[in-house]
C-alpha positions in Angstrom: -193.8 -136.2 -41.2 -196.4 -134.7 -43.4 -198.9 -137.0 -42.2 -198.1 -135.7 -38.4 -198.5 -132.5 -39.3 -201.8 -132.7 -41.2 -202.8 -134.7 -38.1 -202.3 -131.9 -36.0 -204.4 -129.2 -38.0 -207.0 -131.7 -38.4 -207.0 -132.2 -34.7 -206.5 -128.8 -33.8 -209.4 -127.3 -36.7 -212.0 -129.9 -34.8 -211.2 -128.8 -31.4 -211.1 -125.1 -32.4 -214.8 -125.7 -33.8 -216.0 -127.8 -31.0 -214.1 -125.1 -28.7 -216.3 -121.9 -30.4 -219.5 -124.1 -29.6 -218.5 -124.3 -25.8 -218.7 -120.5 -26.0 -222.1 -119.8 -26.7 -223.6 -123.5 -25.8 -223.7 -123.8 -22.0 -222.9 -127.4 -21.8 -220.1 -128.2 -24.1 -216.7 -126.6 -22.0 -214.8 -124.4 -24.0 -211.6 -124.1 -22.4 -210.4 -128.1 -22.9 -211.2 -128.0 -26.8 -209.6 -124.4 -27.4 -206.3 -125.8 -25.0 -206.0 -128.9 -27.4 -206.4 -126.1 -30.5 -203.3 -124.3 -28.9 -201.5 -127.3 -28.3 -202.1 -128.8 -31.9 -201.6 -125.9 -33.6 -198.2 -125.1 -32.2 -197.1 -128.5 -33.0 -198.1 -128.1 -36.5 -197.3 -124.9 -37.7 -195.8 -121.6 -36.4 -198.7 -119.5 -38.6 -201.6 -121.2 -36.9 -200.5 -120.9 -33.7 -199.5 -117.3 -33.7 -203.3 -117.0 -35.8 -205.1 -118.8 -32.7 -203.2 -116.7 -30.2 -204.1 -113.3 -31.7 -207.7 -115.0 -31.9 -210.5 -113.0 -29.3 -211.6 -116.6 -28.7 -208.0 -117.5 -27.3 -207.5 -114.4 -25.3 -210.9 -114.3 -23.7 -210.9 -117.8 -22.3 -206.8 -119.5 -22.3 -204.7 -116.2 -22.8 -204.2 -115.5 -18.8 -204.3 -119.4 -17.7 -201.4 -120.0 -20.0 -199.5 -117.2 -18.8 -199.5 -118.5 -15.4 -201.9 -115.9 -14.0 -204.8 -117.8 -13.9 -208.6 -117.8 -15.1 -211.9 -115.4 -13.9 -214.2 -117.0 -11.4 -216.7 -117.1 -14.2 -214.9 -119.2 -16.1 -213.6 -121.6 -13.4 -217.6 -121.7 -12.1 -218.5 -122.6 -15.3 -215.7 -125.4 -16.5 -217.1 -126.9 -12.8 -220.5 -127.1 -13.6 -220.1 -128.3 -17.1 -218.3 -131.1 -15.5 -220.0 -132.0 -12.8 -223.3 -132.1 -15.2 -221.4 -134.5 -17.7 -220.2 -136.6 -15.4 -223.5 -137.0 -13.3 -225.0 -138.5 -16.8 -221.6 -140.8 -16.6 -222.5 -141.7 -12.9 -226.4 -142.5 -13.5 -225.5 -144.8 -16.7 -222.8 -146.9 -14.6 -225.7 -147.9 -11.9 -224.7 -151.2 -12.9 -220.5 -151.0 -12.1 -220.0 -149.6 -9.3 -216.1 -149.9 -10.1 -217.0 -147.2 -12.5 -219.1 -145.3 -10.6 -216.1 -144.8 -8.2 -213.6 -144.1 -10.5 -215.7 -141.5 -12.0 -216.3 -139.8 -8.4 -212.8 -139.8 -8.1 -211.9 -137.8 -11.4 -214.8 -136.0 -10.6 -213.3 -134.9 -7.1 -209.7 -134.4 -8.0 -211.2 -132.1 -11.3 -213.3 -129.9 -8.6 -210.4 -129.5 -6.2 -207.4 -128.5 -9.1 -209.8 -126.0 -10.5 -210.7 -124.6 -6.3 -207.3 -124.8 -5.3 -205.1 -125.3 -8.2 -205.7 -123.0 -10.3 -205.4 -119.2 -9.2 -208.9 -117.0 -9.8 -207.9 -113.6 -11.3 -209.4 -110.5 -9.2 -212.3 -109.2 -10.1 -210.5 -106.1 -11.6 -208.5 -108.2 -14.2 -212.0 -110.2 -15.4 -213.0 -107.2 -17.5 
């Protein structure tokens, strides 16, 4: 059990790190990394979590999607065009499987509708 839990901090310390560069460094996407940090951490210990919670990391870019109410269009614009910029490199090194190259369209496609349509964009009086 110990094992699971150290695990889970390990996991959650790296993605916590990796999350704080996607803040400042415009193509590494913050919001997946810090999501895996919230998720790790509250499988592994109670302190942590409510740590990374009260963190201004955490409320500035998961603290309204994980309540439900959703994320600013500046966020949602650029989680898109992180995306679409790592998967273009994905779709121009796959010139050989086109297999691939469809998949990758597809995920692409399904990740740009969810964020449009799925997920609701705050007005532009809650973004400040």
């Amino acid at each position: 059990m110990k094992l699971k839990k150290f695990f889970y901090i390990a996991v959650g310390c790296l993605s916590l790190g990796l999350g704080a560069l996607g803040a400042v460094l415009p193509l590494l996407p913050a919001f997946p990394f810090l999501l895996l940090a919230a998720c790790c951490f509250g499988k592994s210990s109670q302190r942590l979590h409510r740590w990374f919670t009260g963190t201004r990391l955490y409320k500035e870019n998961l603290e309204s999607y994980v309540q439900g109410k959703g994320m600013t269009k500046k966020a949602k614009i650029r989680i898109m065009v992180t995306v679409t910029a790592l998967m273009s490199v994905g779709f121009v090194l796959m010139h050989q499987v086109p297999v691939g190259q469809i998949v990758l369209g597809g995920v692409w496609a399904f990740h740009i509708l969810y964020f449009i349509f799925g997920v609701k964009t705050l007005p532009v009086r809650q973004e400040e």
